[in-house]
C-alpha positions as CSV (number, residue, x, y, z in Angstrom):
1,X,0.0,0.0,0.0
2,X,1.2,3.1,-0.8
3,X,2.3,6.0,1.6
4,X,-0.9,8.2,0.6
5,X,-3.2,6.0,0.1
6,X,-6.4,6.3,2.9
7,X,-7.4,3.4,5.1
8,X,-10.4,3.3,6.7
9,X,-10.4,2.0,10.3
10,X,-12.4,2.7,13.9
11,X,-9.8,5.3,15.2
12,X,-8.9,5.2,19.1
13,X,-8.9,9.2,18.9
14,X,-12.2,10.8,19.9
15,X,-14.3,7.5,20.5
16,X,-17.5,7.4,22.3
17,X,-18.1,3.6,21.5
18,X,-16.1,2.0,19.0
19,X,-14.5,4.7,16.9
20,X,-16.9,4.1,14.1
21,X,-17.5,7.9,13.7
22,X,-14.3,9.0,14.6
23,X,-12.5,7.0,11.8
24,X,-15.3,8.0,9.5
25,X,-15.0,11.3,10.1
26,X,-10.9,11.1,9.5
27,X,-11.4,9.4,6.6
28,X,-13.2,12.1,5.0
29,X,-11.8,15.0,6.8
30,X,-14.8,16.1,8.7
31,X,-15.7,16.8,12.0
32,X,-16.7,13.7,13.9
33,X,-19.4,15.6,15.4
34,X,-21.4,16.2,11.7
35,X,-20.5,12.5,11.2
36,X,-22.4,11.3,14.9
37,X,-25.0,14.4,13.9
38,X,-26.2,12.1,10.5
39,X,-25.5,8.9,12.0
40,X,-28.1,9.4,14.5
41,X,-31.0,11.2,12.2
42,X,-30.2,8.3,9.8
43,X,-30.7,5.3,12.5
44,X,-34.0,7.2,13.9
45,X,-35.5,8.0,10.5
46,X,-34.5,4.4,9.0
47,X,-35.6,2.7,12.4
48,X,-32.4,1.3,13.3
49,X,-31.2,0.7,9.9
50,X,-28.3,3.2,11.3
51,X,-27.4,1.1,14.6
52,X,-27.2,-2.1,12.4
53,X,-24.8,-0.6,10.4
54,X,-22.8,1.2,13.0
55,X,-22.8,-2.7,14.5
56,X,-21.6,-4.0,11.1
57,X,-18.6,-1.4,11.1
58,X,-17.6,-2.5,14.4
59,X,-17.3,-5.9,13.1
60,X,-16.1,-5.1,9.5
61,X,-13.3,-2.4,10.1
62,X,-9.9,-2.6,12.1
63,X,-9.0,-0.3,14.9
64,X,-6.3,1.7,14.5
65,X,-2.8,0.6,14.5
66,X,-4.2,-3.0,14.1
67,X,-4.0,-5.2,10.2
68,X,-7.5,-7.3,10.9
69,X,-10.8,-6.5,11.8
70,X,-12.9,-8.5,14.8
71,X,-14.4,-10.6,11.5
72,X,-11.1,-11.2,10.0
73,X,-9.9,-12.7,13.6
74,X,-12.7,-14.5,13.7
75,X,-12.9,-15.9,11.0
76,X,-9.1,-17.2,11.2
77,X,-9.6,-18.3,14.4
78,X,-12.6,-20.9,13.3
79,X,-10.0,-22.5,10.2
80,X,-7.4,-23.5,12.4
């Protein structure tokens, strides 16, 4: 991967839960509180739709500093 090339992960920086937001909002250079801001009027006005995802991006993205996400341990874990 190249030096300036982006990577999305859930940043340890500014986390209220799992640094969803945060690493959404560094990703596109935005302020994390605009990102929480349409995060929640999406989940209330989709009726969850927006918690399920937030849930999913828990699973789905790395943290910081770390190669594999909770799904990629996971699923290495159960082929061994």
């Amino acid at each position: 991967m190249s030096e300036n090339s982006k990577r999305l992960y859930r940043s340890r920086k500014g986390q209220m839960v799992a640094g969803v937001c945060s690493g959404l909002a560094e990703y596109f250079n935005v302020d994390v509180t605009l990102v929480r801001l349409i995060w929640a009027v999406v989940s209330v006005f989709t009726l969850g739709i927006g918690v399920a995802a937030y849930l999913a991006a828990w699973i789905i993205l790395p943290e910081e500093g770390e190669d594999t996400s909770i799904a990629e341990t996971w699923i290495n874990k159960r082929k061994s």
